[in-house]
Steps between C-alpha positions, in 0.01 A plus 500: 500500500660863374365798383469605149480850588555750866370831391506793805104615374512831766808598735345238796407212262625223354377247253592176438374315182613123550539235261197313558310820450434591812557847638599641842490892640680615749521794666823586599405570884399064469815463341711650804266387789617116356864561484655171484858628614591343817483847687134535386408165583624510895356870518166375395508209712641695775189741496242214449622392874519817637094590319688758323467604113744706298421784324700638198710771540584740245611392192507147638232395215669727189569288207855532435596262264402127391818254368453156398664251758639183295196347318261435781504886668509889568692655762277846554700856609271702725536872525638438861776324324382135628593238261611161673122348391499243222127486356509129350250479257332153763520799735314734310235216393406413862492899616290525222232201694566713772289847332 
């Protein structure tokens, strides 16, 4: 499963048409609250124990950039300068269940 095409449709939204012919939106505030950098992933689980949620900060959710990770990814640039996330395209799929 890949996409045929990513296309940024407005600055906070992405879409992803995949090769089965599905497609997937996401806005890019979805996109950061699902981080799957390791730093993300222990924040969020740190506030889930503690009944805490984050909220972005400013420019936290700015679209930097998009560049293609191997064959199976994107790595995403955020205007906070945050990049250590790899979006695999299984990732995006099951965020995708998740809207």
């Amino acid at each position: 499963m890949q996409p045929k095409q990513i296309k940024r449709i407005s600055p906070n939204e992405l879409r992803f048409v995949w090769n089965d012919g599905r497609e997937s939106v996401f806005t890019t505030d979805f996109l950061r609250m699902h981080c799957p950098c390791a730093t993300c992933l222990h924040e969020r689980e740190e506030n889930r124990r503690q009944g805490l949620f984050s909220l972005p900060i400013a420019n936290q959710t700015e679209l930097r950039s998009l560049e293609l990770s191997g064959r199976n990814a994107i790595v995403v640039t955020w205007g906070d300068g945050h990049k250590t996330g790899i979006y695999t395209w299984e990732y995006l799929r099951t965020l995708d269940s998740l809207r």
